[in-house]
Wavefront OBJ file of the C-alpha trace (Angstrom):
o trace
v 3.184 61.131 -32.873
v 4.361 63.478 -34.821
v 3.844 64.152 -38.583
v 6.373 65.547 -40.895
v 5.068 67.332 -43.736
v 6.691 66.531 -47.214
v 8.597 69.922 -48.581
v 6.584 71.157 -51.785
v 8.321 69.990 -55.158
v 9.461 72.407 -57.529
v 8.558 72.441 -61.043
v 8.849 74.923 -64.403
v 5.692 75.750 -65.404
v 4.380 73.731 -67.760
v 5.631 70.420 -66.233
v 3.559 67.382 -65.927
v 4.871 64.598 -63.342
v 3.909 61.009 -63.955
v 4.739 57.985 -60.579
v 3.787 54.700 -60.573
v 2.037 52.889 -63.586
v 1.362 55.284 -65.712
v 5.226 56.405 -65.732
v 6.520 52.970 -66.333
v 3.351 52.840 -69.865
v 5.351 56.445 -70.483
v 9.149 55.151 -70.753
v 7.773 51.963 -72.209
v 5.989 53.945 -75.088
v 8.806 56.267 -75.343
v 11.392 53.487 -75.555
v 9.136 52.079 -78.406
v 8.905 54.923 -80.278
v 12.764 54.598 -81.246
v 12.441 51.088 -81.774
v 9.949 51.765 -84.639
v 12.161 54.088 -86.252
v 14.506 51.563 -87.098
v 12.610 48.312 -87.179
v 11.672 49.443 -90.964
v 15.939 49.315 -92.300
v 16.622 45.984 -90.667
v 17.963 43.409 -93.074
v 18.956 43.455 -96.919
v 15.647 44.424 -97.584
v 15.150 46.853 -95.241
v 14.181 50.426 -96.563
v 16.932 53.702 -96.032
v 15.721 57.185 -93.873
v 16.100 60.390 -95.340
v 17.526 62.883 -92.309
v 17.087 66.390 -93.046
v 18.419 68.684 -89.709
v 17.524 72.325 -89.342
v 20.438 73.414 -91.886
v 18.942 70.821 -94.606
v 22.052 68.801 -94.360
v 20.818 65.241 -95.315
v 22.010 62.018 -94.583
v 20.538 58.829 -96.407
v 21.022 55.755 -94.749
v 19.824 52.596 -92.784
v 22.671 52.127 -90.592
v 20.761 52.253 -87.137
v 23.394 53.638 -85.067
v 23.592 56.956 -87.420
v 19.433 57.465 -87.824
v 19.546 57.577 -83.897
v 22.619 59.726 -83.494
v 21.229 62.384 -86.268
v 17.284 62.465 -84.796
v 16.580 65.167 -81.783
v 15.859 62.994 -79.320
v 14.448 64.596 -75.467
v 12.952 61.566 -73.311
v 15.194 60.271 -70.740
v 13.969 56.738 -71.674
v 14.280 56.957 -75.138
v 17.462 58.589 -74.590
v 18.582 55.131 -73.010
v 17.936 53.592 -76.512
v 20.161 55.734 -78.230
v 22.524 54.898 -75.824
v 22.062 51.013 -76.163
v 22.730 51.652 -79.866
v 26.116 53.754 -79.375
v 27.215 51.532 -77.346
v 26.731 48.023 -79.108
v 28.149 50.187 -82.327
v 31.323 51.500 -80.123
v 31.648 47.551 -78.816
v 31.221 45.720 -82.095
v 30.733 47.857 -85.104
v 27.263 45.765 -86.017
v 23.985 44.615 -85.006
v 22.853 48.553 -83.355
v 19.399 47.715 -84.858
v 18.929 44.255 -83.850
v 20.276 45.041 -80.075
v 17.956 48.654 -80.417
v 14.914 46.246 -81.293
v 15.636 43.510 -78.844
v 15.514 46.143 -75.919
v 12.063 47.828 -77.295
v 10.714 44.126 -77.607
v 11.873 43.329 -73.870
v 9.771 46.263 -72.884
v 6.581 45.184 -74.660
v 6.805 41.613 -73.952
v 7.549 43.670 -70.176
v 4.682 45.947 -70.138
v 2.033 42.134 -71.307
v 3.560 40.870 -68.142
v 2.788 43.955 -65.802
v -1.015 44.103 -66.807
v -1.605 40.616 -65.546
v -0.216 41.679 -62.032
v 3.673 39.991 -62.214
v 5.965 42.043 -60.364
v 8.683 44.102 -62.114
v 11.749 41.854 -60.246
v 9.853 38.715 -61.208
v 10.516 39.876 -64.902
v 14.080 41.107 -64.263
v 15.147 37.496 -62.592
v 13.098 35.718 -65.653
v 14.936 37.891 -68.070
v 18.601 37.803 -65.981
v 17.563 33.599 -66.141
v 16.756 34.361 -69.644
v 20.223 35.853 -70.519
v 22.486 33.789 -68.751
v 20.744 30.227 -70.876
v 21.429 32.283 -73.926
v 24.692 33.272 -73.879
v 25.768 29.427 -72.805
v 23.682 28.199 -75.456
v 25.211 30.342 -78.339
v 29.083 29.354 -77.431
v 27.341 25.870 -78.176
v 25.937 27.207 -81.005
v 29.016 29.035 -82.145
v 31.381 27.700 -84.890
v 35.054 28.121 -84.874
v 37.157 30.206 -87.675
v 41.285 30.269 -88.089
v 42.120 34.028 -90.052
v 43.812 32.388 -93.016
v 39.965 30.970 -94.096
v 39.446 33.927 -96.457
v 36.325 32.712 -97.994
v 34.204 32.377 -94.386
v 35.461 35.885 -93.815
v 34.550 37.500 -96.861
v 31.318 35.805 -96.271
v 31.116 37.654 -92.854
v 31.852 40.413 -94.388
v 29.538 40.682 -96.908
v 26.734 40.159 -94.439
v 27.125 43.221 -93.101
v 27.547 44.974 -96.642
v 24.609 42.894 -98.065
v 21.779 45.105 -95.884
v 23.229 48.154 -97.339
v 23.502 50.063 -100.531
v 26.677 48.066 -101.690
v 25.212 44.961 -102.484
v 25.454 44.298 -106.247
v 29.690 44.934 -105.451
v 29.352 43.261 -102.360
v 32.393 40.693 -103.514
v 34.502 43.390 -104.335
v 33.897 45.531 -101.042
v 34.239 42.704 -98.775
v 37.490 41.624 -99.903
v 38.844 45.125 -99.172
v 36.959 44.712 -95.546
v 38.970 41.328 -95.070
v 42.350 42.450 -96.579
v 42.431 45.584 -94.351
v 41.790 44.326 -91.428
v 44.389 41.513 -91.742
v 47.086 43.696 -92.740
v 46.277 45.840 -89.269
v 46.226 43.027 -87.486
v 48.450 42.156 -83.899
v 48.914 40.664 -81.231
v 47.954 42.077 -77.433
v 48.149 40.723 -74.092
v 48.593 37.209 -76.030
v 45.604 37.713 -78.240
v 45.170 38.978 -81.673
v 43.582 42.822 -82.029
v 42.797 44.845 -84.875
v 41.509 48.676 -84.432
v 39.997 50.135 -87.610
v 41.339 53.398 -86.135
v 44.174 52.250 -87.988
v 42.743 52.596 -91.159
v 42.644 55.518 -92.987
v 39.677 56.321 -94.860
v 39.890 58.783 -97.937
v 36.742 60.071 -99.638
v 36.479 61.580 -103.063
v 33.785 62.549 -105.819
v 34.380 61.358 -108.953
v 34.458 58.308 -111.070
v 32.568 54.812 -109.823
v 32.353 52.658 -106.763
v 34.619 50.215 -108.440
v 37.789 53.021 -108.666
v 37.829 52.659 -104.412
v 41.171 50.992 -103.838
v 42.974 49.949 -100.823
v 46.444 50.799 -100.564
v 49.490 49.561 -98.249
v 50.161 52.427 -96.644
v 49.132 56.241 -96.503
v 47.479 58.152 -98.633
v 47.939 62.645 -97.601
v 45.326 64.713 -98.803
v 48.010 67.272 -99.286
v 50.602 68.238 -102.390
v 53.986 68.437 -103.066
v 54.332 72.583 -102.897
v 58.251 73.325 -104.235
v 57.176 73.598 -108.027
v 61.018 72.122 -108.478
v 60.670 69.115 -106.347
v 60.204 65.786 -107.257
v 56.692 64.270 -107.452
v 57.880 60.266 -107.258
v 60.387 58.460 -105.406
v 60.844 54.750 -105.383
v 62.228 52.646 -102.802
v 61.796 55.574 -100.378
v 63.621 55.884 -97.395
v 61.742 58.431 -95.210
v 62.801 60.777 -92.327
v 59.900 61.529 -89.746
v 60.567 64.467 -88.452
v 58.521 66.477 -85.264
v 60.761 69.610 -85.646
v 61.105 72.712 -87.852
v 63.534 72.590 -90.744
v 63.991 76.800 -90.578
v 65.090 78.921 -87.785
v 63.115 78.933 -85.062
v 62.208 82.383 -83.061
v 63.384 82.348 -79.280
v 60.887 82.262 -76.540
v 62.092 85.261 -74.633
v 62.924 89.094 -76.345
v 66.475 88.936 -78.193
v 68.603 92.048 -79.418
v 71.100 92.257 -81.242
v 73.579 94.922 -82.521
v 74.709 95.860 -85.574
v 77.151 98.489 -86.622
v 78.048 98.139 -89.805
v 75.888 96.223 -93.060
v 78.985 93.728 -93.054
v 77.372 91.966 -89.905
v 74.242 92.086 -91.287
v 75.555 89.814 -94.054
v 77.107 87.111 -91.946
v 74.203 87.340 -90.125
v 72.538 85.919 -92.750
v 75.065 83.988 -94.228
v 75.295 81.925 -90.567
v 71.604 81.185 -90.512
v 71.826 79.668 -94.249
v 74.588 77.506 -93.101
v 72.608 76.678 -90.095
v 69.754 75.495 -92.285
v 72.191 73.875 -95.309
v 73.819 71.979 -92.047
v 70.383 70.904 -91.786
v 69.762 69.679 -95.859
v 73.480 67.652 -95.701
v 72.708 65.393 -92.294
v 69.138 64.793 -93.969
v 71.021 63.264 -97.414
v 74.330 62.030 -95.769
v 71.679 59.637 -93.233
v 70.268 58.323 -96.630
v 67.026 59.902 -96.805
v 64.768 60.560 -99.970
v 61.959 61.274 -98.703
v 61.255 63.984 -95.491
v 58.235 64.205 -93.695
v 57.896 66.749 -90.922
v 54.857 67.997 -88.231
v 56.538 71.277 -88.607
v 57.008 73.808 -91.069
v 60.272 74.694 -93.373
v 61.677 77.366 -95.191
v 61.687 78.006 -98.770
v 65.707 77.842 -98.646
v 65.447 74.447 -97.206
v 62.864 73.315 -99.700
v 64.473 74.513 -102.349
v 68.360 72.558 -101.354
v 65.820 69.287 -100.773
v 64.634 69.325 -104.245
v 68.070 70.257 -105.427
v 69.490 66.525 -104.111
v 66.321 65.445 -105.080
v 64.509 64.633 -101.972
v 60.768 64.577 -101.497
v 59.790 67.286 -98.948
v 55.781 66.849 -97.054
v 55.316 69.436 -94.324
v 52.937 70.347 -91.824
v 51.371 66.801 -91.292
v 49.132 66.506 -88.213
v 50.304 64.152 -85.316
v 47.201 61.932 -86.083
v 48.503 61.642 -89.743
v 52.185 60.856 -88.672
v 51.019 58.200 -86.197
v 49.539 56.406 -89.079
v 52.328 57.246 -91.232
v 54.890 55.693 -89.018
v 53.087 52.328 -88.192
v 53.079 51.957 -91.989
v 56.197 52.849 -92.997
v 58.336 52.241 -90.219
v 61.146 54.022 -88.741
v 60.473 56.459 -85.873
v 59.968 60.198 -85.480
v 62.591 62.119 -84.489
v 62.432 65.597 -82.359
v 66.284 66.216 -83.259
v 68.225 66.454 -86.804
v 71.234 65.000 -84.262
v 69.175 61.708 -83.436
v 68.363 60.952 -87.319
v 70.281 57.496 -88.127
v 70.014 55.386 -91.101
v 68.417 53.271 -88.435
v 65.445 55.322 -87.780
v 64.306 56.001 -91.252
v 60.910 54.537 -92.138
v 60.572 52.594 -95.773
v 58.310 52.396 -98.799
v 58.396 51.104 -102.087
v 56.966 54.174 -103.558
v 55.694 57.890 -102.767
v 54.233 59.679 -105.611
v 51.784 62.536 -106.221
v 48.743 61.871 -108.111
v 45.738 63.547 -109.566
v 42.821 62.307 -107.981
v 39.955 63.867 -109.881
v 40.146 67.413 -109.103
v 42.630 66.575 -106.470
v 46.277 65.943 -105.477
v 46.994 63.870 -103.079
v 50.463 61.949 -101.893
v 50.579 58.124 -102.314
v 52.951 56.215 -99.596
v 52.362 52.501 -100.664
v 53.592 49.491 -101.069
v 55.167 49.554 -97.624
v 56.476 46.174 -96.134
v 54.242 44.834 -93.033
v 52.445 48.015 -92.992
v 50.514 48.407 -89.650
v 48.262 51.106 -91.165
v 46.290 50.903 -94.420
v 44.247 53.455 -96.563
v 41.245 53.110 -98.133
v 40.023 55.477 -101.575
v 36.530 55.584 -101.697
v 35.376 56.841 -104.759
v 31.231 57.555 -106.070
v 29.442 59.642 -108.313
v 27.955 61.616 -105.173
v 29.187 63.012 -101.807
v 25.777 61.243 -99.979
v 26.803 58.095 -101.475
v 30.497 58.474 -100.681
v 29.465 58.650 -96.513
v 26.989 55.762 -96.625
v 30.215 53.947 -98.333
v 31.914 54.997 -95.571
v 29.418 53.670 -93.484
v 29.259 50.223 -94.626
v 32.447 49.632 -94.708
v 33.454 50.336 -91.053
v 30.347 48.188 -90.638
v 32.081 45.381 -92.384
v 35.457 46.031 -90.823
v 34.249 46.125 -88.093
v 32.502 42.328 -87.481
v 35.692 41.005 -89.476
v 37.792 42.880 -85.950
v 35.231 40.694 -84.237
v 36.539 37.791 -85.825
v 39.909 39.096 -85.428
v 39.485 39.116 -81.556
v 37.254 36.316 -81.003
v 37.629 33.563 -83.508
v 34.057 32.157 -83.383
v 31.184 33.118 -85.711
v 27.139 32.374 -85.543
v 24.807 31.766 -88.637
v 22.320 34.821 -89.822
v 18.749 35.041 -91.139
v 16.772 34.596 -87.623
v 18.358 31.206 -87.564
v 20.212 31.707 -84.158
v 17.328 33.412 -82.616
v 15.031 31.276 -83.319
v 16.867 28.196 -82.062
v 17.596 29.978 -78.888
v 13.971 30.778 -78.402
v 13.459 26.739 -78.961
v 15.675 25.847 -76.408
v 15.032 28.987 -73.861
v 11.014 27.904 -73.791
v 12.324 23.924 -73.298
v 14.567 25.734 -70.073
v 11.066 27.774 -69.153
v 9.481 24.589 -68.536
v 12.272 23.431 -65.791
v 12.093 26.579 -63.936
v 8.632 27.183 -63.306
v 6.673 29.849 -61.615
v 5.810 33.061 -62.408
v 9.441 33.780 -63.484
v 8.792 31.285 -66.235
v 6.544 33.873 -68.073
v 9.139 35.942 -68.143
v 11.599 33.479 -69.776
v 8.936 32.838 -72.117
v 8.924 36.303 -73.052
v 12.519 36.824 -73.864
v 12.013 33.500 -76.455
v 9.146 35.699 -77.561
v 11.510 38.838 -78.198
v 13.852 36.833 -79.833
v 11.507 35.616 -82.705
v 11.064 39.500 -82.965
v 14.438 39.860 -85.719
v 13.408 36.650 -87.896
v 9.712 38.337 -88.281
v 11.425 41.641 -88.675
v 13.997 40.309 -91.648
v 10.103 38.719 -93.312
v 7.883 41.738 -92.824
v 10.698 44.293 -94.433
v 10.966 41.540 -97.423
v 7.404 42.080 -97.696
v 6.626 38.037 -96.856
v 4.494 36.877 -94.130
v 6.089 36.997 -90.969
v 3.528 34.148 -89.380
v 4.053 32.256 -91.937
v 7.564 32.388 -91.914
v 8.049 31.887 -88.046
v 5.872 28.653 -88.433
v 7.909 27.420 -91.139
v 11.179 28.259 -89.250
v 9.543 26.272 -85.848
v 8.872 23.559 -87.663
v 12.463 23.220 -88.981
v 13.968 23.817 -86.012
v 12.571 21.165 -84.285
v 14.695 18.975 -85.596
v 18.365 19.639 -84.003
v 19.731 19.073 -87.330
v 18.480 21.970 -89.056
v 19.478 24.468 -86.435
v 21.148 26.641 -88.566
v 18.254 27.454 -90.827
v 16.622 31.106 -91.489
v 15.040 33.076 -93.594
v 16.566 34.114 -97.000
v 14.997 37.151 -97.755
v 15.233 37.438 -101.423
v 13.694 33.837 -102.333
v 11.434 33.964 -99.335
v 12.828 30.290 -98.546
v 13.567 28.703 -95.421
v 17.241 27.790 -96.066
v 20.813 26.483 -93.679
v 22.620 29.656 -93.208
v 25.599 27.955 -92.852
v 25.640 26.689 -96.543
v 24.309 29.706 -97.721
v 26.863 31.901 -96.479
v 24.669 34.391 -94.363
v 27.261 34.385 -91.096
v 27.802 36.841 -88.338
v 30.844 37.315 -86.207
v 29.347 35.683 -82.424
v 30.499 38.870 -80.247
v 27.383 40.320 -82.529
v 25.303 38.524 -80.508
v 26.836 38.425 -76.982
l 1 2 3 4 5 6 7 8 9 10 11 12 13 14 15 16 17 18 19 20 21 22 23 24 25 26 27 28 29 30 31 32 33 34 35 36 37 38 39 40 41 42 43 44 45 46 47 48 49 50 51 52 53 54 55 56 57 58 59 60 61 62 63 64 65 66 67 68 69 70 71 72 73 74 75 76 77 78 79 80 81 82 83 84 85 86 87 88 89 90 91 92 93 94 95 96 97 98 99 100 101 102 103 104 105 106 107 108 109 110 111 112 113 114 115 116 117 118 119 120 121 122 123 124 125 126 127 128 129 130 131 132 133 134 135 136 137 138 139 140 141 142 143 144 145 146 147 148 149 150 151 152 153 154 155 156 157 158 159 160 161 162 163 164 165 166 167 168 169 170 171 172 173 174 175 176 177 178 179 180 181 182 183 184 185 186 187 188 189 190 191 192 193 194 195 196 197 198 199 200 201 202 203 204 205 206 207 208 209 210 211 212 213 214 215 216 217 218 219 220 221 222 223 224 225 226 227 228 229 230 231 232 233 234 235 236 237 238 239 240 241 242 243 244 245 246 247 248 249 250 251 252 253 254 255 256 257 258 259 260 261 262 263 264 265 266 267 268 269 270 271 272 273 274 275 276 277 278 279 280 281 282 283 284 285 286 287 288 289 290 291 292 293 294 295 296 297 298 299 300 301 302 303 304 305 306 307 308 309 310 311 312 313 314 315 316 317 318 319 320 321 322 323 324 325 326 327 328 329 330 331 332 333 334 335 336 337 338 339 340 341 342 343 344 345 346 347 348 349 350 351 352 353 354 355 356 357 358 359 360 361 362 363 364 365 366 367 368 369 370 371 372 373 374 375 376 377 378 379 380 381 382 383 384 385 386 387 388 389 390 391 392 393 394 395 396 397 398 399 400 401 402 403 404 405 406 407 408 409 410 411 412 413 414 415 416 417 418 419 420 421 422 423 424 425 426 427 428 429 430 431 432 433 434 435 436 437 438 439 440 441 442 443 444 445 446 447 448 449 450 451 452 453 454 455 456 457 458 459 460 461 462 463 464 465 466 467 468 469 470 471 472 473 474 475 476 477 478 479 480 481 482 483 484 485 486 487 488 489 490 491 492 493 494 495 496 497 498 499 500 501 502
């Protein structure tokens, strides 16, 4: 018999390769290691990270999802946590710590279970058992919502502002969250959608949290630049234009002769009628108000302002996309395809002095399908985790958007689904049940979490929480982390959209 020799493996110097046990202790410990780094900012009372990067940009926040996009991060397996956190924050807007901490607690509860000799797909089945119970338990679990309850979404809402900075205007923040979002709403494929995308978000230094306004429409961080045109037009009628309003240059090498000066003057008088030709089909459609992707001449800015008509140039195709679903109308490539028809409405466009800062107001549009939000704060750090918080909270109100069902905060879902997983345990039996009984384990991991950041017990409080869930009446009680109390969620108003969880 013949033996074949294994070729030689290639490493850089200074490589160290790890197989077997000790590699699976290595991704486990690295996976950990990110878990920890977040495990401190879950909850209301969970503590913000200072990131400095190798310019000395900072960034103060506790939003997981940013702390593990801004840290250097090498290990393939820790790498995988990041990725777990992206993707849960792409998915759902919420819950990236939570789902990052689950995952590092799978792998403990994992690497208990691998010391006392189970095999790794004895733990995988117990934890694919494990899943499966808990996602059929929490539609039990889940409680249904209609969109015209404003006061269960604002409470939604303000569950996902209430961990962050914005707490003490948490009332006044939400109901921006929950107005937005309903105003972007629509329907697809027979099921109601709404994509933050289309919500423009405006940041500027200056003045107090409480100045950040939503507005019905668009908001251009650009200003009127004819010093004789009109800076406010009411009951504008707007012309969306993806075209030049000057003389373009050909694409190919022109000549053209000229013997005498006469020519060169009808020259030029035939391009101004080309572009006053342009001015008179803009006002004889109806328009007040013209909004182009291109450029324009001074001679054409100057005859808008004449028949006073509101001239914004040079707007990028993201910008008009928004502008169009709130306004209306549709953009035009062609001066010859304009129609009364086509032109896009709003009750107002004005230029105003933000701060420092002009900027272009389209508002009070009817049915607008984009919104802006102003975000306003004494510094620029505090302006982004604004920013921040807000997505956050559009974001689970979307959920709600799409899925109509919501779950009760505080540790009080995953404690009750740790109840009934170990009751499930029991039925299955074997080795698989340790697993099982692991994931219940994991699960208690957020309630002790949300207690050890308030600085309580987190023993004590698990104990206190068991005992109350034993009773199938009180299975929406958690921990209230400023009182320390075992309270119902569901009275108290801590909620979560369910796709959170899912």
């Amino acid at each position: 018999m013949k033996l074949v020799k294994k070729s030689p493996l290639i490493l850089k110097e200074g490589s160290k390769r790890t197989e077997g046990e000790e590699a699976v202790r290595v991704n486990i410990t690295a996976a950990k290691v990110i878990g920890e780094t977040v495990r401190s900012t879950l909850g209301p009372r969970g503590m913000d990270k200072m990131l400095v990067d190798r310019l000395g940009g900072i960034v103060i926040t506790n939003d997981g999802a940013t702390i593990l996009e801004e840290i250097d991060v090498r290990h393939p397996a820790a790498k995988i946590m990041v990725e777990i956190a992206r993707t849960q924050d792409s998915e759902v807007g919420d819950g990236t710590t939570t789902a990052v901490l689950l995952a590092t607690e799978l792998l403990t509860q994992a690497e208990k279970l691998l010391t006392v000799k189970i095999h790794p797909n004895t733990i995988i089945n117990g934890y694919k058992k494990a899943l499966a119970k808990s996602q059929e338990i929490l539609q039990d679990l889940a409680l249904p919502i209609t969109l015209d309850n404003h006061e269960i979404l604002k409470k939604i809402a303000k569950s996902a502002i209430n961990s962050k900075l914005l707490r003490d205007k948490e009332e006044y923040f939400a109901n921006i969250a929950v107005q937005s979002i309903l105003k972007i709403q629509e329907i697809r494929d027979n099921s109601s959608y709404a994509d933050i995308e289309k919500i423009q978000i405006v940041k500027h230094q200056g003045t107090s949290l409480s100045d950040t306004i939503m507005v019905d429409g668009i908001i251009l961080e650009k200003e009127i630049e004819h010093p004789l045109m009109i800076k406010k037009v009411d009951n504008a009628k707007i012309a969306l234009l993806n075209m030049p309003l000057e003389i373009e240059k050909t694409k190919f090498d022109t000549e053209i002769r000229i013997t005498n000066p006469y020519q060169i003057k009808s020259y030029l008088d035939e391009e101004e009628d080309i572009l006053r030709s342009m001015v008179k089909k803009i006002r004889d459609v109806g328009a007040n108000v013209v909004i182009s992707q291109k450029g324009m001449t001074l001679l054409v800015e100057h005859l808008l302002a004449k028949n006073k008509i509101l001239a914004i140039k040079r707007i990028k195709k993201k910008e008009m996309m928004k502008i169009r679903r709130a306004v209306g109308g549709k953009v035009v490539s062609g001066l010859e395809d304009l129609t009364p028809e086509l032109l896009g409405d709003a009750g107002q466009i004005e230029e105003k002095m933000i701060g420092t800062k002009k900027m272009i107001f389209i508002e009070d549009c009817q049915n607008p399908r984009s919104v802006s939000i102003l975000i306003r704060g004494s510094i620029e750090h505090l302006l982004h985790e604004v920013e921040r918080t807000l997505i956050d909270a559009m974001s689970v109100v979307a959920d709600i958007v799409k899925n109509n069902k919501y779950i009760t905060g505080g540790g009080s879902l995953e404690i009750e689904l740790a109840k009934k997983l170990r009751q499930y345990a029991n039925k299955i039996g074997g080795r698989e049940q340790l697993a099982i009984e692991a994931f219940a384990d994991t699960l208690e991991t957020i309630p002790k979490t949300l207690a050890g950041n308030a600085g309580y017990d987190p023993i004590d409080i698990i104990v206190e929480l068991r005992a109350k869930h034993h009773s199938s009446e009180n299975k929406y009680y958690g921990f209230e982390v400023f009182t320390g109390k075992v309270l119902d969620m569901k009275e108290f108003g801590v909620l979560e959209p369910l796709l959170v969880k899912l």
